[in-house]
Backbone as CSV, one residue per row, in Angstrom:
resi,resn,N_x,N_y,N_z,CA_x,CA_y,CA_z,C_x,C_y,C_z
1,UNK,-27.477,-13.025,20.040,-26.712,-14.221,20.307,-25.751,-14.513,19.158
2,UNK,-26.301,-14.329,17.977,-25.370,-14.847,16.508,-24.342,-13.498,16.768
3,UNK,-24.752,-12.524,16.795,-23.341,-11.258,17.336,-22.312,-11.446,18.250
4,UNK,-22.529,-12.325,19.403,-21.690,-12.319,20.143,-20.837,-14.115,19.803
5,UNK,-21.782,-14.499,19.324,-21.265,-15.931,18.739,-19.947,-15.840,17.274
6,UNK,-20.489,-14.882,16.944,-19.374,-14.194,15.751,-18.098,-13.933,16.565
7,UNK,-18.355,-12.812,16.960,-17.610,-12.012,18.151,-16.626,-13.138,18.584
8,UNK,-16.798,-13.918,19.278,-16.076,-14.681,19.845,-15.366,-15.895,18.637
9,UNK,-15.676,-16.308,17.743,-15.284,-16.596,16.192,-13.790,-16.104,15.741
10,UNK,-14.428,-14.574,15.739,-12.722,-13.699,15.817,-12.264,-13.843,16.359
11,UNK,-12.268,-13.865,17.706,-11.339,-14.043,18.881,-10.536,-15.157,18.675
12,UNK,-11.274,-16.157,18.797,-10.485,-17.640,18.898,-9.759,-17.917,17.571
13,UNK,-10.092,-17.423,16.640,-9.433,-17.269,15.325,-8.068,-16.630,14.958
14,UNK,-8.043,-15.267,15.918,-7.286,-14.448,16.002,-7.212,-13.422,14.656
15,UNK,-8.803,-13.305,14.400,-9.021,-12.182,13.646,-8.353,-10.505,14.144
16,UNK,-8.646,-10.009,13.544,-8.349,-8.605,14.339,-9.839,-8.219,13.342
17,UNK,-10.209,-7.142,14.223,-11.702,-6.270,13.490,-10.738,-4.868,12.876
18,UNK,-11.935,-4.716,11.367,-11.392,-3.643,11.179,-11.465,-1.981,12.078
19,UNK,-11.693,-2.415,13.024,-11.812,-0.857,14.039,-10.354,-0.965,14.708
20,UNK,-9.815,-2.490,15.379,-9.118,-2.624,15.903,-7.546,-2.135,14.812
21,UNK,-7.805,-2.690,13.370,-6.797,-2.124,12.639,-6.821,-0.146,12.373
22,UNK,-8.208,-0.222,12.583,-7.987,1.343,11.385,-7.457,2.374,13.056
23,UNK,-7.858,1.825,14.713,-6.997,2.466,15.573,-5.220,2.316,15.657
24,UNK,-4.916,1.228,15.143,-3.506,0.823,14.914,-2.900,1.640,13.668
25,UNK,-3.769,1.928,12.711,-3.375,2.620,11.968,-3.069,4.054,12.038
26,UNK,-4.564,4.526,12.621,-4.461,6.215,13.136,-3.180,6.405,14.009
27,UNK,-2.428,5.225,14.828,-1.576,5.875,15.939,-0.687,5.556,14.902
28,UNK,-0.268,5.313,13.950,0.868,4.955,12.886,0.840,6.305,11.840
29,UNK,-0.007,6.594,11.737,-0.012,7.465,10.749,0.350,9.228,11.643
30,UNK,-0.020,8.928,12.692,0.103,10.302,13.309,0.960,10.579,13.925
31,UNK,2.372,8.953,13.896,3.400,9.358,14.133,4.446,9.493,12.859
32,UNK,3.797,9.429,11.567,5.240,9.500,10.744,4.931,11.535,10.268
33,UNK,6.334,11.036,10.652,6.619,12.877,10.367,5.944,13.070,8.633
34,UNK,5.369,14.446,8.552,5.363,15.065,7.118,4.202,14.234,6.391
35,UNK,3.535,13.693,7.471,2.044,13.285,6.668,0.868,13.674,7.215
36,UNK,0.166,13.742,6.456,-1.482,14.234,6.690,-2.038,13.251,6.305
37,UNK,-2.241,11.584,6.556,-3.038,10.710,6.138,-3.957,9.878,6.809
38,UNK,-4.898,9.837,6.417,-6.371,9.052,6.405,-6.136,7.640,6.301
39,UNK,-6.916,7.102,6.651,-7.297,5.743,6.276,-8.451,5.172,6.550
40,UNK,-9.049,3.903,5.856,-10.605,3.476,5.663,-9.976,1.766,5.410
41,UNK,-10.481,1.134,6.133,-10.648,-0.097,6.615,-11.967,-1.218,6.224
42,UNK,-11.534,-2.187,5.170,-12.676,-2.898,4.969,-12.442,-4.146,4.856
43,UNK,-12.720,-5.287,5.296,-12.081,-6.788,6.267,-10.812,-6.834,5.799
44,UNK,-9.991,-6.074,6.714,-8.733,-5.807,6.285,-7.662,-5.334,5.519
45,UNK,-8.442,-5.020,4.457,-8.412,-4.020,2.958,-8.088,-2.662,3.482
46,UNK,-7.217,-1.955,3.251,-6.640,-0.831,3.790,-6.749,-0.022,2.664
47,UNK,-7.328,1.585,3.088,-7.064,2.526,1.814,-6.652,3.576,2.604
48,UNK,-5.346,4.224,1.965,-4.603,5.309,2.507,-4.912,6.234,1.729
49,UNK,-5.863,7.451,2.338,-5.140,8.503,1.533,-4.789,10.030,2.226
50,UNK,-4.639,11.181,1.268,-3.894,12.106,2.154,-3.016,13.056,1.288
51,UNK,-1.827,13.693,2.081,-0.839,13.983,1.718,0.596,13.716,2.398
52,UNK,1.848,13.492,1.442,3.456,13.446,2.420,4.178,14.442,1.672
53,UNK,4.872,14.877,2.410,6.103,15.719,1.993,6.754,15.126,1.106
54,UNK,6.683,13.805,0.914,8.287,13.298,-0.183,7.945,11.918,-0.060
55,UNK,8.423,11.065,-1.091,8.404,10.075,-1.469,8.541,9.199,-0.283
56,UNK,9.582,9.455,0.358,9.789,8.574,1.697,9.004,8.549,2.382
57,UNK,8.129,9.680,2.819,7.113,9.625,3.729,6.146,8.919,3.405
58,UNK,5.673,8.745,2.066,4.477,7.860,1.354,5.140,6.451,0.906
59,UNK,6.425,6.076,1.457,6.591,4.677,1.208,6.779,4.200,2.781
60,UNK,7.259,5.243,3.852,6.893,4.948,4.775,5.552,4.648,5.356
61,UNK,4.617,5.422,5.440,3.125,5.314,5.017,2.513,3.927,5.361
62,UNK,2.698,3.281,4.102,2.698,2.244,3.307,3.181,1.268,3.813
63,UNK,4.660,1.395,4.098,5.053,-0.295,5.036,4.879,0.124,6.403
64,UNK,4.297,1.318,7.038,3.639,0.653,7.925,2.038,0.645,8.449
65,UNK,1.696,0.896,7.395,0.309,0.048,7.138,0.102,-1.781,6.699
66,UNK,1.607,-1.964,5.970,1.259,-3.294,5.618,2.222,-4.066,7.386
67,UNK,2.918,-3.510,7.694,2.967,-4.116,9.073,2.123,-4.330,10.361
68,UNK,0.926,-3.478,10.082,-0.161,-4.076,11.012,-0.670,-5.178,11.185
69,UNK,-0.981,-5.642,12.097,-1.556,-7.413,12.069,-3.074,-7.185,11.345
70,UNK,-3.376,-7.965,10.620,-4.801,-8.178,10.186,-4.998,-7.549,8.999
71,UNK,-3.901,-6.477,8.381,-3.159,-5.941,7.076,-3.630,-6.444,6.127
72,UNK,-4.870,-7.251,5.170,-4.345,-7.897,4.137,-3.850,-7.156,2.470
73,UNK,-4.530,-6.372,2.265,-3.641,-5.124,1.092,-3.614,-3.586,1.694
74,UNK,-2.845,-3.221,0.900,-3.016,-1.790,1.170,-3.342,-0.678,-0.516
75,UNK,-3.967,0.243,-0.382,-4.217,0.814,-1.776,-3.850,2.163,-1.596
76,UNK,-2.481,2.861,-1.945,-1.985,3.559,-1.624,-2.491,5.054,-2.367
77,UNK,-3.300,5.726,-2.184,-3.380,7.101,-2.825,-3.271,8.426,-2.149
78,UNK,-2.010,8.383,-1.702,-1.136,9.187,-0.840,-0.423,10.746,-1.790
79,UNK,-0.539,11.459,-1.820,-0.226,12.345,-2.689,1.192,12.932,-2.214
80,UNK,2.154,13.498,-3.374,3.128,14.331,-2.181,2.804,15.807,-2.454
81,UNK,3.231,16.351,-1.590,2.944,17.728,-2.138,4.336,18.749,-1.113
82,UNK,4.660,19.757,-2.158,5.645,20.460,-1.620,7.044,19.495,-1.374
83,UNK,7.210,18.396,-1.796,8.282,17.757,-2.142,9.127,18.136,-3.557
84,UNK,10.615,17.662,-3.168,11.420,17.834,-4.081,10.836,17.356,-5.958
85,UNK,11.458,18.101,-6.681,11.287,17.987,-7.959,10.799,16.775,-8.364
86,UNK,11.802,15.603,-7.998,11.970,14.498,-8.481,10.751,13.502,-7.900
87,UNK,10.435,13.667,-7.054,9.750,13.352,-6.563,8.215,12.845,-7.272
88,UNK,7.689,13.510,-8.036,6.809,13.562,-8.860,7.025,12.821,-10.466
89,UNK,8.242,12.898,-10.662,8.248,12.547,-12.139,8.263,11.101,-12.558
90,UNK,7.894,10.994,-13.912,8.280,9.483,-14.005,8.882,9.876,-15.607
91,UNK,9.407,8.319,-16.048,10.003,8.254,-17.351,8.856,8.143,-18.654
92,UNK,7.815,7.916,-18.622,6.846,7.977,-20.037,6.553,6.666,-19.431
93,UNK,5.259,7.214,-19.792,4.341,5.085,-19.614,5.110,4.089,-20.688
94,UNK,5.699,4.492,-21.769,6.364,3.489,-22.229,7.552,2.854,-21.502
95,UNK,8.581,3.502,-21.538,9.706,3.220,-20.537,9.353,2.503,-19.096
96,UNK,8.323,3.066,-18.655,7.741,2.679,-17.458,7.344,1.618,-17.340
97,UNK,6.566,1.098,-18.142,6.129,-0.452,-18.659,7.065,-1.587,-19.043
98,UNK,7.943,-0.687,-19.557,9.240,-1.756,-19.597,9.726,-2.175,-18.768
99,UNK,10.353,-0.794,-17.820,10.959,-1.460,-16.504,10.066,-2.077,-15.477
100,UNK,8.811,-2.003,-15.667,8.191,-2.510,-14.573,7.992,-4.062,-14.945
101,UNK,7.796,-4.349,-15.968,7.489,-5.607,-16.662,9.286,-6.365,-16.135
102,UNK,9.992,-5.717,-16.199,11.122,-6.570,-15.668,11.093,-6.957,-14.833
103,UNK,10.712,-5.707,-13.671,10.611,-5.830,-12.003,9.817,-6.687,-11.966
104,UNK,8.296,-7.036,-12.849,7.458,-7.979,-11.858,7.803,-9.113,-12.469
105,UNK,8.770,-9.900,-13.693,8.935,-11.070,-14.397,9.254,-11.871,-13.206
106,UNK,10.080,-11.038,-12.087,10.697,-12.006,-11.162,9.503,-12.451,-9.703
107,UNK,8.431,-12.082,-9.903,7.171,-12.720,-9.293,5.916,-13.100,-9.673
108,UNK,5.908,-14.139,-9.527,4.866,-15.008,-10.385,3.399,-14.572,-9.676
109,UNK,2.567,-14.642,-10.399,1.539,-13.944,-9.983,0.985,-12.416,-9.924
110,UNK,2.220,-11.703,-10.637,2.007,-10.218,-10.489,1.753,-9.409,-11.841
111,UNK,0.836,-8.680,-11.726,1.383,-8.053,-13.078,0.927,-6.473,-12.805
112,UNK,1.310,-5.422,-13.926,1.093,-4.302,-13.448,0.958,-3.725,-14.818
113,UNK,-0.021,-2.442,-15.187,-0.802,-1.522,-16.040,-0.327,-0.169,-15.407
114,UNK,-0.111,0.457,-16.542,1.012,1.982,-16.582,-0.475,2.652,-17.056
115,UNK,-0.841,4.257,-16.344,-1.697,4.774,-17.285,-1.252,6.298,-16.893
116,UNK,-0.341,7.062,-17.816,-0.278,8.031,-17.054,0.647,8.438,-15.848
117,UNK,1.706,7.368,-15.872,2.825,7.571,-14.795,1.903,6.818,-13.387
118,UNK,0.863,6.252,-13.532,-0.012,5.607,-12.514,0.298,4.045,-12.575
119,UNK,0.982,3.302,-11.972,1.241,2.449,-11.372,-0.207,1.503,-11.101
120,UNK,-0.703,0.460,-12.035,-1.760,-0.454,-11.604,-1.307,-1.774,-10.835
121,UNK,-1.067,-2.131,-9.271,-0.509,-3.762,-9.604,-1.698,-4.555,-9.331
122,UNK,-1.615,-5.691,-9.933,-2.853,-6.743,-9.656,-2.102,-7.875,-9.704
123,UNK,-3.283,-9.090,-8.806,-2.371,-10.371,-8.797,-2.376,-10.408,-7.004
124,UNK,-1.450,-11.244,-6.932,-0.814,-11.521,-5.302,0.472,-11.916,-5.184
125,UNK,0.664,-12.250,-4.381,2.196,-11.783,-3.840,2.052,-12.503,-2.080
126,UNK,3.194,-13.278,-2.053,3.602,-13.210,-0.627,3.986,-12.685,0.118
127,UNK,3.599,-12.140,1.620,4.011,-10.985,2.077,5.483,-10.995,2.404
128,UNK,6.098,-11.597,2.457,7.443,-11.572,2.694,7.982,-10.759,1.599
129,UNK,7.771,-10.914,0.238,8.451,-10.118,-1.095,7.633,-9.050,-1.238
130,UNK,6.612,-8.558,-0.754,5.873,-7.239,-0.949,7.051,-6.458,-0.897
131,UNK,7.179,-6.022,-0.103,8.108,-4.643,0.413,9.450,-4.742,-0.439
132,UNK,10.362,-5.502,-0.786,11.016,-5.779,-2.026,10.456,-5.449,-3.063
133,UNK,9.301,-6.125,-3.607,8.787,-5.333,-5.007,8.367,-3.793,-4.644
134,UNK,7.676,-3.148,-3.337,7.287,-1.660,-3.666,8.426,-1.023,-3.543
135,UNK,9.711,-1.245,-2.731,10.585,-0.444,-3.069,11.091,-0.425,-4.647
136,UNK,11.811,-1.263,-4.944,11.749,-1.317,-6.801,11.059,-0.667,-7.219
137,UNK,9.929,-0.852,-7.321,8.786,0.173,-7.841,8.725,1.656,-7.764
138,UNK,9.099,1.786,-6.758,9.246,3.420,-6.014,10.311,3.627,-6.471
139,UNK,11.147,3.061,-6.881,12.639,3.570,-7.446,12.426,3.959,-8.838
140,UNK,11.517,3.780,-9.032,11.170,4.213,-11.151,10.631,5.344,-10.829
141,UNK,9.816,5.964,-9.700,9.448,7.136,-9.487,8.251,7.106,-10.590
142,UNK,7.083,6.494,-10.385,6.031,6.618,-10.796,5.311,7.966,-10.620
143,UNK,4.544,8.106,-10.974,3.355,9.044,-9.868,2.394,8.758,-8.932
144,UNK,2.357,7.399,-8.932,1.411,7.094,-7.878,1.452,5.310,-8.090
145,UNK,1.214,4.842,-7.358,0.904,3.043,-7.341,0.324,2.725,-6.644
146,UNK,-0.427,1.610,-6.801,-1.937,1.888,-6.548,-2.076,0.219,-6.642
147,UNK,-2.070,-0.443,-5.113,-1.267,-1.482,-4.762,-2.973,-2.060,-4.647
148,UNK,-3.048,-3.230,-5.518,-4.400,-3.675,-5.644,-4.126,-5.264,-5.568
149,UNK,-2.823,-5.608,-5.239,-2.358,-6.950,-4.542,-3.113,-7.927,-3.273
150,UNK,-3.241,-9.210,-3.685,-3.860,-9.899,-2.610,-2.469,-10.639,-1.922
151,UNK,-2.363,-9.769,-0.665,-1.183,-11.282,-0.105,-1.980,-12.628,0.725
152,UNK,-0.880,-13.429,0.313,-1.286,-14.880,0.263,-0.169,-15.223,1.524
């Protein structure tokens, strides 16, 4: 009785379950060209991982995982592989820290840890400016970011 009393909780709430996301996800992921990615679902907590051909494919990935309904982060550990040069590199965790510390001055609540060309963000963020800050981000060409954001 308390199962189906839940059950119906979500409903009227307009929860989504994480089965209902991680099938929204599988048909998302198995249509972007040049990826091989996974995903694991936990009350809405999204973890991608896998491989893409190229940067685009793993920022594609990514926004559309955070466009699913019931979405609340995503933790991106998407690898590329057999992508262009550039693709992989970053400028030195120093440099990196710099520019990123610029990028996040302009959102309150954010902050981010360089270890290794690895991209830490923590904090939250409104979903409307997510996708604004990960592109920026992706434009420094990290090696990986590793989106540990609560949207609000």
């Amino acid at each position: 009785m308390f199962a189906a009393t839940a059950a119906l909780f979500f409903i009227a709430c307009g929860e989504r379950s994480d089965t209902q996301i991680q099938l929204d996800l599988s048909r998302a992921m198995a249509a972007t060209e040049g990826a091989k990615v996974t995903s694991e679902v936990n009350k809405g907590n999204v973890v991608l991982n896998g491989e893409c051909k190229d940067r685009a494919c793993v920022e594609e990935a990514e926004k559309l995982a955070y466009e699913i309904k019931g979405v609340k982060s995503v933790t991106n550990n998407i690898k590329i592989v057999g992508g262009a040069d550039g693709d992989s590199l970053y400028a030195g965790d120093e440099l990196l820290t710099r520019a990123i510390q610029e990028i996040t001055a302009g959102y309150d609540s954010v902050s981010a840890e360089v270890d290794s060309g690895v991209v830490v963000l923590k904090g939250a963020i409104e979903r409307n400016k997510l996708q604004e800050l990960m592109q920026r981000l992706h434009q420094l060409k990290p090696k990986r970011i590793d989106n540990q954001l609560v949207i609000k």
